[in-house]
N, C-alpha and C positions, 0 to 999 in steps of 0.2 A: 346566262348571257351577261356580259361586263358591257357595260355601258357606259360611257364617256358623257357629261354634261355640259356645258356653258355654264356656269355657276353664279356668274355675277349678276344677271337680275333679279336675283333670288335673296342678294341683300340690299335694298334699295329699302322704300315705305313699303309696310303690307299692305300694296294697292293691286288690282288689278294682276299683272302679270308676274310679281314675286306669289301672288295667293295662288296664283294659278298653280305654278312648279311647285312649289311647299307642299301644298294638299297632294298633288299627282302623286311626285317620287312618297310622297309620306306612304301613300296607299301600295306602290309598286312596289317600297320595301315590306309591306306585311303581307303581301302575295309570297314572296319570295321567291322567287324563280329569276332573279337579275343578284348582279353584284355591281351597285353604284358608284362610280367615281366621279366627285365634285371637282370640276375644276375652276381656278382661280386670278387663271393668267397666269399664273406662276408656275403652281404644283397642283396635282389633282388629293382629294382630300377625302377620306373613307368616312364621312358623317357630310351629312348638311350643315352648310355654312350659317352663322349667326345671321342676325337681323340688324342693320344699321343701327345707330341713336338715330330717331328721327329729328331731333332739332339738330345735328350734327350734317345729317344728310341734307335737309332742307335748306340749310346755312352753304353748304357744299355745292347746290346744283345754284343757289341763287348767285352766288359768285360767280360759279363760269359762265353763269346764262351773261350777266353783264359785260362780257368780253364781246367785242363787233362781230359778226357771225362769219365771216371768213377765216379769223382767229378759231375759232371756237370751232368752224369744219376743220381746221389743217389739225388741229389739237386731237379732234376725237378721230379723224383718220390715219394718225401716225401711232394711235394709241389703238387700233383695230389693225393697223399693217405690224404691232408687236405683239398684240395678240396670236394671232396665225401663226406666225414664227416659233413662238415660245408652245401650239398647241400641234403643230408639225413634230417640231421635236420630241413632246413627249409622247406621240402617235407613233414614234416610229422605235421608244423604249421600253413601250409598256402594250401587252396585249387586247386593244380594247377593242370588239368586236362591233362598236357601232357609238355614234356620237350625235349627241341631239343639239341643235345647237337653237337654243334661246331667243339667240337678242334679236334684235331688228332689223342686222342683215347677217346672210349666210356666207360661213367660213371657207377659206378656197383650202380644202385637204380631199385628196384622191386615196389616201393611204387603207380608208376603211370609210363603208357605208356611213353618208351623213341622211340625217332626217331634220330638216327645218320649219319650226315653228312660226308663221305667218298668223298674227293675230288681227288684222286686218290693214285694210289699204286706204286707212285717212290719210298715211303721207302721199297717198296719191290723187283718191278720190276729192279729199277737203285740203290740199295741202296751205292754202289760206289761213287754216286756224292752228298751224305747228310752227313754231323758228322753224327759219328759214336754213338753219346750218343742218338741222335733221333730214329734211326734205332732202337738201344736196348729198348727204352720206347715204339718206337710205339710197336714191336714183344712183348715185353713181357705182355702190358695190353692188346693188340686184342687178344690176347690166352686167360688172365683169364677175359676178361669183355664182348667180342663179343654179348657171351649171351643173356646178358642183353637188347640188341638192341628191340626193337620191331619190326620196321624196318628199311633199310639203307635207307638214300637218298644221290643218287650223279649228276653229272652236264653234265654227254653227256651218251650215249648212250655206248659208246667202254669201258668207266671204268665201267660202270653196268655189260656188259657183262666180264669182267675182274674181278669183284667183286665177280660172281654168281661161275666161275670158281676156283679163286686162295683161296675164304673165304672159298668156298664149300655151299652156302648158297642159299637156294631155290627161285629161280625166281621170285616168286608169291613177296618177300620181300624185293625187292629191285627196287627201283624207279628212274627213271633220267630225269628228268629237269633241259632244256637252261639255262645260262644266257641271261642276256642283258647288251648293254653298258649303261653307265649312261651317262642319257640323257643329259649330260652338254656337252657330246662329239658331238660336231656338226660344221657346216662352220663356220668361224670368217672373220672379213674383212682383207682388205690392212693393214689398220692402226693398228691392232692389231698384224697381221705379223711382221711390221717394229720394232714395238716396244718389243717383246720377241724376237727378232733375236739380238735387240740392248742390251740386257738385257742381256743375254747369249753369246754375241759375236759368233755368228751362222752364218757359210757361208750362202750366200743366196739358193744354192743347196748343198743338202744331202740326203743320206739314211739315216735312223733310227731304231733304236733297242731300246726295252722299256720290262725293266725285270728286275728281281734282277739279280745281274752280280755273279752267282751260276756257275757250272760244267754242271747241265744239259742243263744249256740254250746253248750251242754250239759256246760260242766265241770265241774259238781255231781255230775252221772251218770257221766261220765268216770272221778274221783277213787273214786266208790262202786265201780264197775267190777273200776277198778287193786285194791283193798282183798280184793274177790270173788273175782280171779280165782288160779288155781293155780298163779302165776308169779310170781318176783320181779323180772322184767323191768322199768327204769325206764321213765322217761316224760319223754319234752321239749315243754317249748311255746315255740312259735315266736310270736311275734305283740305288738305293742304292746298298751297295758292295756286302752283300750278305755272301756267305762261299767259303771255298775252295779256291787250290792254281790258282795263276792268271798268268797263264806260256805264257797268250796271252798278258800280260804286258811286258815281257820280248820280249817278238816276236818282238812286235812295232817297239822297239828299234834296233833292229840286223837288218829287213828288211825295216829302214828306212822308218817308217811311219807313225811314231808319231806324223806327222804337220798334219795327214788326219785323225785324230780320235779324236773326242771332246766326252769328259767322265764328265756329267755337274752334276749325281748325282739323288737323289730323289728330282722333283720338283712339286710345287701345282699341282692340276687339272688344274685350271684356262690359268697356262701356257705349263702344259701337253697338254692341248688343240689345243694350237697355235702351236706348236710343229709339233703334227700332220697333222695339216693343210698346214704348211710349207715345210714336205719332199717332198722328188723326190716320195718313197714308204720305206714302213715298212719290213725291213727284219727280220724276225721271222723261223729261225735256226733249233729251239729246238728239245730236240732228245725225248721229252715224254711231253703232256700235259692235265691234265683233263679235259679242255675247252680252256682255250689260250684266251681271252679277249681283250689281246693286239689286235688282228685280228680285232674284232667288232668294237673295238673302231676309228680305223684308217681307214674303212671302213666309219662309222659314220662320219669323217670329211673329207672323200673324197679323202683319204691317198690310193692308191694300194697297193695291199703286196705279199710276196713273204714268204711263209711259207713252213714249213716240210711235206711230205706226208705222215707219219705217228700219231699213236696214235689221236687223237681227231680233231685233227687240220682238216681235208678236210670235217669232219662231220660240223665243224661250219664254214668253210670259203668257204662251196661249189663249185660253178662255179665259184667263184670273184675273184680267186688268182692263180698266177704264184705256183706252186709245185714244190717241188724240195727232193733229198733225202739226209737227216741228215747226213750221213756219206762220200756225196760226194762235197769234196770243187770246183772240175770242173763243179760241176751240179749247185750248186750255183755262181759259177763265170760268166757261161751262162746266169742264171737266172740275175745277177745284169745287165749283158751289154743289154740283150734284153730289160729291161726294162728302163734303161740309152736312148736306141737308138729308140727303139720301141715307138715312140709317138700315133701311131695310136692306139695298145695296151692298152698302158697304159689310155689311155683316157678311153676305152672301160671296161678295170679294176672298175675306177673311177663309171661307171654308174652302172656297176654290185654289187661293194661293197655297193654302196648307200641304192639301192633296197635290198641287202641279210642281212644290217644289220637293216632295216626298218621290216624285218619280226622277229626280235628278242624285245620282251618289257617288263618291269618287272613286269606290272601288269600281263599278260599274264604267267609270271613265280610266280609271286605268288599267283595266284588263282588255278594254278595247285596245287603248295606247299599245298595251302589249304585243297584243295581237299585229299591231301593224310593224314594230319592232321585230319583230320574228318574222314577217314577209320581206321586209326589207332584207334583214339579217342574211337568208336562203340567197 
């Protein structure tokens, strides 16, 4: 099968939605039964695309976020109305039997079967916690392009059902398949702890937070938490800056806390890795998420976590994780000290995460994917 991609979110940060594509197409090329073309906006491209610099990229997106947001829709919509163009054309040179397209909203091409990737609907459900130019682009192309979909694919089970609801869009066409962590996420030694701890200047004991540091991700409620709770345990946040105002910076400061919160930034995998391996557990807030990945992966290196009872999160962290609810910083303040105190617990965490994120794998996610590429495909 030749298959046409969306290429471009696939070089951004390895966050979220580029880890997503990376891992899939990596697995769907070792099945073999597809013949991949990246595309680029420009040319489609017979390997996967590189990976951005990310101080290049982060430098890049903070820029244009600075432009007044009306600027900044007409900008990214004449640059989606030259995409299409540039992706018609090469749909109608080259034989590509079906096209997945990516990004955030869906391309208007009738020429060959599209399948659109819907990773959830915070710009609708939260649109409060995204710029405002994103919100305008996604509403305005899912009204005139939805169409075009052949079918949706998304990534749990609660945004399908959310999709089938809020698009209006017939059940039979909409599909939801797991991720997986990427397999680099696993145990590491002594020696490799000492050495990223040494590297980042890392208490030996922490909690962890791993996300873009965004409004939805709940670091207001996090910080109130840490303040609450009957531990002086630190707190690291992993993650590039993200959008939106950071009124939990300001907090720090007023409730004297700023020596208990290490803010290190977007780091490799490699030491993402060690990271993990190193917390007490992963605290995961979030007030909305399509799948939550951070969960898996921390599970994968034997990290416990303490995640939101809402939206996708207990579908993928099942029986393995302490719960708690997004809007209450006493619920999470419980949740930090039990797990602080609770070593029987937390051990017990530890065997469960291991086993729940062992039942998650990409080949297993992309053979499904396949499978629905080949229905569509007929």
């Amino acid at each position: 099968m030749k298959i046409l991609i969306n290429a471009i979110p696939m070089t951004g940060l390895l966050t979220g939605i580029a880890r997503y594509l990376r891992n899939l197409y990596g697995a769907m090329d070792r099945i073999n039964e597809t013949r991949i073309s990246y595309f680029n906006g420009k040319t489609s491209l017979p390997s996967m695309p590189p990976l951005a610099d990310p101080g290049t990229w982060q430098q890049s997106t903070k820029t244009i976020r600075a432009f007044p947001d009306p600027i900044v829709f007409g900008m990214r919509a004449a640059h989606w109305l030259k995409y299409e163009h540039s992706l018609n054309k090469l749909c109608k040179k080259k034989p590509f039997q079906l096209y997945h397209e990516t990004a955030f909203t869906p391309a208007k091409i009738s020429k060959i079967p599209t399948i659109f990737s819907i990773y959830d609907l915070s710009l609708r459900r939260h649109s409060k916690t995204h710029p405002r130019e994103r919100v305008w682009l996604f509403e305005h192309f899912i009204k005139t392009r939805l169409r075009y979909a052949s079918h949706i694919l998304t990534i749990s089970e609660f945004i399908r059902q959310e999709i089938i609801e809020e698009l209006n869009v017939p059940a039979s066409q909409v599909s939801a398949i797991h991720l997986a962590p990427d397999p680099l996420f696993s145990k590491c030694s002594p020696e490799e702890t000492a050495r990223i701890q040494s590297k980042y200047d890392l208490p030996s004991t922490y909690l962890l937070f791993v996300s873009s540091l965004e409004p939805r991700k709940n670091i207001d409620l996090l910080i109130d938490a840490m303040e609450k709770a009957d531990t002086d345990i630190p707190l690291v946040l992993v993650g590039w800056q993200g959008w939106g105002e950071k009124h939990w910076l300001d907090k720090l400061n007023k409730i004297n806390m700023k020596n208990r919160v290490y803010l290190i930034g977007h780091v490799p995998d490699n030491d993402l890795k060690v990271i993990y391996n190193s917390a007490q557990s992963l605290v995961y807030p979030s007030l909305y998420e399509g799948f939550g990945l951070p969960i898996l992966e921390a599970m994968a290196c034997g990290c416990p976590v303490i995640c939101s009872n809402t939206a996708s999160m207990p579908e993928v962290a099942g029986n393995a994780a302490i719960f708690i609810d997004p809007s209450s910083s006493d619920d999470l303040a419980q949740a930090i000290e039990t797990m602080t105190y609770n070593t029987k617990l937390r051990k017990s965490l530890v065997t469960r995460g291991t086993t729940r994120a062992k039942e998650f794998n990409w080949e297993k996610t992309a053979t499904k994917t396949l499978d629905v590429f080949k229905m569509v495909k007929l």
